[in-house]
KERO-401580 format. One record per residue: x, y, z of N, C-alpha, C, O in turn; residue number from 1; residue in one letter. Coordinates in pm, whole numbers. Atoms other than C-alpha are relative to their C-alpha. Layout:
! KERO-401580
       nu       nv       nw      cau      cav      caw       cu       cv       cw       ou       ov       ow   pos   code
        X        Y        Z        X        Y        Z        X        Y        Z        X        Y        Z   NUM      A
...
//
This chain:
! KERO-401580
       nu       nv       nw      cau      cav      caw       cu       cv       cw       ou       ov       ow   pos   code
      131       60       14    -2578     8362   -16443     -102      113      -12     -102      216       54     1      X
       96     -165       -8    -2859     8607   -16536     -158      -91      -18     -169     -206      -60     2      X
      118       77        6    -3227     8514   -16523      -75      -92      -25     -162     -150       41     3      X
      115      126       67    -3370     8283   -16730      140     -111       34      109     -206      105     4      X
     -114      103      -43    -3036     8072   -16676      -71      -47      130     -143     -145      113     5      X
       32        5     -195    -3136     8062   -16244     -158      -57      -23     -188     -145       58     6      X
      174       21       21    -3557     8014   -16372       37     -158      -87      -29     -257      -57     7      X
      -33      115       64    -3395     7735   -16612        1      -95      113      -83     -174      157     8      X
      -23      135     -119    -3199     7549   -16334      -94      -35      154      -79     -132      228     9      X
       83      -15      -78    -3466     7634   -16090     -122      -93      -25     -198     -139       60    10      X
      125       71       40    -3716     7449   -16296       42     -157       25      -44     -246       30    11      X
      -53      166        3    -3531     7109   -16263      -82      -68      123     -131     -181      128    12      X
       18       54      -83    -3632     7117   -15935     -158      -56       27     -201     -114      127    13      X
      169        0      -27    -4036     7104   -16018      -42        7      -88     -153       61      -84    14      X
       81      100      141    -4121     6977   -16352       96     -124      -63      215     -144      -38    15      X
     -106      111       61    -3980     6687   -16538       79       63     -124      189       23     -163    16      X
      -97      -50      130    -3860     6880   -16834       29      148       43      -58      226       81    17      X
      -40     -151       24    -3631     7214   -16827      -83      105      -28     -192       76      -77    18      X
      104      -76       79    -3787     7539   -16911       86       19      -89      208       10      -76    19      X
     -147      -56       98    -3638     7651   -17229       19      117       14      -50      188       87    20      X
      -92     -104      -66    -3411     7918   -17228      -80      128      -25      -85      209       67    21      X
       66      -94       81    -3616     8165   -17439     -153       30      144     -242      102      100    22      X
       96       20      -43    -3882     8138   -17138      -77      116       50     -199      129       40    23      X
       34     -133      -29    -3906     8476   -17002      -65       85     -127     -150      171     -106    24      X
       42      -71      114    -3964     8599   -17378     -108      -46      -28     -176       21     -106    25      X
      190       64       82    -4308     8385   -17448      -70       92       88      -16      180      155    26      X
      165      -49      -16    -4677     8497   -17349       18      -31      133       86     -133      149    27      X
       25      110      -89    -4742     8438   -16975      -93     -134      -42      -52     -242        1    28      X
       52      117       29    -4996     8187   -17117       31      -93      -69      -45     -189      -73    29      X
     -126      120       10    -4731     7974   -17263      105      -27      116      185     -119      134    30      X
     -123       18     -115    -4519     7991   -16993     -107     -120      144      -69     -212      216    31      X
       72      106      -98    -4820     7825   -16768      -25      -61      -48      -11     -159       24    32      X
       17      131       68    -4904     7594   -16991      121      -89       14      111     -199       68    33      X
      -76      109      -24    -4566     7454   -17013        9      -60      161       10     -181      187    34      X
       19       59     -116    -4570     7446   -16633      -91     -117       64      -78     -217      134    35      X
      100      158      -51    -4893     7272   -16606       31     -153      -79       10     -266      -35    36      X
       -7      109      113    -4800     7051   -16925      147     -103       97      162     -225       90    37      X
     -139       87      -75    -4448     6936   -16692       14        4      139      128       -3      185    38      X
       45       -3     -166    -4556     6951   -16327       76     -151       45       34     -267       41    39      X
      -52      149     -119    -4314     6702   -16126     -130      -88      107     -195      -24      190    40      X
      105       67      -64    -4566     6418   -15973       -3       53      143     -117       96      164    41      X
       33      -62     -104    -4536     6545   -15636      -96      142        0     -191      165       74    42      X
       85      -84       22    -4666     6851   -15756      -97       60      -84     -111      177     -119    43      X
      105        6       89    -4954     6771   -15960     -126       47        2     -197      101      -84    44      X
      112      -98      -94    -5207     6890   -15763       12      144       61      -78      201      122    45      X
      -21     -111      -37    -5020     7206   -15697      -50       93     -101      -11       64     -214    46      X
       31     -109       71    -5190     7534   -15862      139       35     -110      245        5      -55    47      X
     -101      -30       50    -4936     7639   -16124       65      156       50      187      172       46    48      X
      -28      -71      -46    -4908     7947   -15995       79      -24      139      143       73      177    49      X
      -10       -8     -127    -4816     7843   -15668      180     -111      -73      282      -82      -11    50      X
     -103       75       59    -4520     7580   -15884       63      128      -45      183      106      -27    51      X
      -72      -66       35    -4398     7910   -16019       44       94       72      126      176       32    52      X
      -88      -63     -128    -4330     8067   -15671       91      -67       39      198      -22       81    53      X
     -167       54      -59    -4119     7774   -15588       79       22     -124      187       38      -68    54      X
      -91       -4      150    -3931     7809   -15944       63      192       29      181      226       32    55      X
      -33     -116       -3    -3937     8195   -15898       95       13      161      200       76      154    56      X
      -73      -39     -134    -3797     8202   -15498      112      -92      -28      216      -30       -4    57      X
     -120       59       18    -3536     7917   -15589       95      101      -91      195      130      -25    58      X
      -24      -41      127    -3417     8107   -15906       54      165       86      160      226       66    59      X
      -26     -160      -63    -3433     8466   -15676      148      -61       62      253      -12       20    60      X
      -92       33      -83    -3189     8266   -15430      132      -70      -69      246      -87      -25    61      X
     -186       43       92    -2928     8124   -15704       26      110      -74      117      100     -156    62      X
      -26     -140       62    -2932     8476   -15831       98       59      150      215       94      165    63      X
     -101      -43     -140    -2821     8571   -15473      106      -61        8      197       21       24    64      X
     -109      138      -57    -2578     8294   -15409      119        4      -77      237      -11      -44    65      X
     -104      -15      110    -2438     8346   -15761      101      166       53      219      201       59    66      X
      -89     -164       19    -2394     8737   -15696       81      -13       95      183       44       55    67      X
      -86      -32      -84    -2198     8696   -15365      127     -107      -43      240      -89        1    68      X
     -104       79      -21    -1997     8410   -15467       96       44      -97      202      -12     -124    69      X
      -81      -33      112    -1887     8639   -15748       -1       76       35       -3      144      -67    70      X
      -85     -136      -99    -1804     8958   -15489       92     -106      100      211      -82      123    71      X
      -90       40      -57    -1680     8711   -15285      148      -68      -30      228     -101       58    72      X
     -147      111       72    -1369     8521   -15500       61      109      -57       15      157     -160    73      X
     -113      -38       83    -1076     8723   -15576       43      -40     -114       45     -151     -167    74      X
      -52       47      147     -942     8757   -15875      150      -85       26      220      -72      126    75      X
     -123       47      -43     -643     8548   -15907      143       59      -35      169      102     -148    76      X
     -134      -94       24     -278     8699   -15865       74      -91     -125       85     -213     -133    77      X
      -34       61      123     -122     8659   -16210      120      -52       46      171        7      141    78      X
      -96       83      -65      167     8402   -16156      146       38      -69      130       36     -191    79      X
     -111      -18       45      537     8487   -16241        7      -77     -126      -71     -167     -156    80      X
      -11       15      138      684     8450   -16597      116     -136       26      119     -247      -27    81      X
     -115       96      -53     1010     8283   -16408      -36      -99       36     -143     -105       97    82      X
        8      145      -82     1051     7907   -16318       96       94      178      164      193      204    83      X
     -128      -15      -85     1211     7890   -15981      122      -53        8      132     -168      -37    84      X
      -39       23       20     1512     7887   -15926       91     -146       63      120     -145      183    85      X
       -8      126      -49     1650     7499   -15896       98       -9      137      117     -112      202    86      X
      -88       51     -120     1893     7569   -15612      -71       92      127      -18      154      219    87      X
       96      -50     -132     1571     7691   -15394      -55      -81       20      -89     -169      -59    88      X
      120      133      -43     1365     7488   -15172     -131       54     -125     -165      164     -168    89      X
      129      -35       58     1068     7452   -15377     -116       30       47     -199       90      -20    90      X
      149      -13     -160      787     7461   -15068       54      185       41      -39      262       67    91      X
       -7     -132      -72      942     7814   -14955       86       97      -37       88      209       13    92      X
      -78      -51       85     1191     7916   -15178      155       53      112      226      149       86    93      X
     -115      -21      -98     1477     7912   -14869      126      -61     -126      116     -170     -183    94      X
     -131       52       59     1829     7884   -15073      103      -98       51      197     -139      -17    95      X
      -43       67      -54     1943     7676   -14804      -50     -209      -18     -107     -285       61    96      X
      112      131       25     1849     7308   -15021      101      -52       19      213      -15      -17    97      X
      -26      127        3     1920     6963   -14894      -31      -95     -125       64     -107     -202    98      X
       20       67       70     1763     6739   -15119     -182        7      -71     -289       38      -18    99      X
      153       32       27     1452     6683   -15311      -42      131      -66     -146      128     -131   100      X
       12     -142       22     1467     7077   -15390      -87       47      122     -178      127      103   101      X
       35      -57     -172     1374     7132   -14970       95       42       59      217       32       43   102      X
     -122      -84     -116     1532     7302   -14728       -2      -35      111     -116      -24      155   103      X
       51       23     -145     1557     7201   -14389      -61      -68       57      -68     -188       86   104      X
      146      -49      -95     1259     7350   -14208     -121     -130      -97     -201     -212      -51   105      X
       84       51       68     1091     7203   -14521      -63     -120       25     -178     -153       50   106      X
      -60      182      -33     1236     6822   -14482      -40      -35       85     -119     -129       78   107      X
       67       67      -82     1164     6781   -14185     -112       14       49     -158      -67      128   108      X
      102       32      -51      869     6902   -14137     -111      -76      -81     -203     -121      -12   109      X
       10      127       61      742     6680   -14397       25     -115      -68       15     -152     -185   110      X
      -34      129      -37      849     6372   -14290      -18      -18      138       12     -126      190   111      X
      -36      -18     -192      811     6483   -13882     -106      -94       23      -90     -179      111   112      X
      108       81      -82      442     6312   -13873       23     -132     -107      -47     -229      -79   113      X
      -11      139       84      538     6032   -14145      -89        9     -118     -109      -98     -175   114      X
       66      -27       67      319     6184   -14384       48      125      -84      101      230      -49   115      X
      -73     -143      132      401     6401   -14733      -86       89      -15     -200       45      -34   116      X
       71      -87      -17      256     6693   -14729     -103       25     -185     -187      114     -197   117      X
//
């Protein structure tokens, strides 16, 4: 997500129409105009300036939210090329299979509370 994306979805929350995407690139005096021109009724009476602090501090905070949730998520471990193989439990890969492609430990422990895992 990079700026005007976060100022985009930020705007939903406080005019009736989107900003468009291009929004950062106009005049500031197009950019308040469209604000005053799409001011959500609650905030009709709000200064536009003061509508583009909540648009700008929402927009700062899905910029944050975005950046950690994208340091925070591992990448995912690329998954084997191999099927497994059919005479392994499939839940744990124990070679010791009963039925169902489970083993055991597997079997019974789901079926122990009467519920499939």
């Amino acid at each position: 997500m990079n700026r005007s994306q976060a100022y985009v979805r930020a705007s939903k929350f406080y005019l009736t129409e989107e900003l468009p995407e291009n929004i950062l690139d106009l005049p500031s005096e197009e950019q308040d105009e469209f604000v005053e021109d799409h001011r959500w009724q609650p905030f009709e009476c709000w200064s536009v300036h003061d509508v583009w602090e909540l648009i700008d501090d929402l927009a700062e905070d899905m910029l944050k939210i975005h950046e950690l949730a994208t340091i925070a998520t591992p990448e995912p471990e690329p998954k084997p090329d191999h099927k497994p193989d059919p005479e392994c439990c499939e839940h744990c890969g124990n070679a010791d299979v009963l039925r169902s492609r489970l083993c055991y430990i597997c079997f019974e422990d789901q079926y122990s509370d009467g519920a499939r895992w």
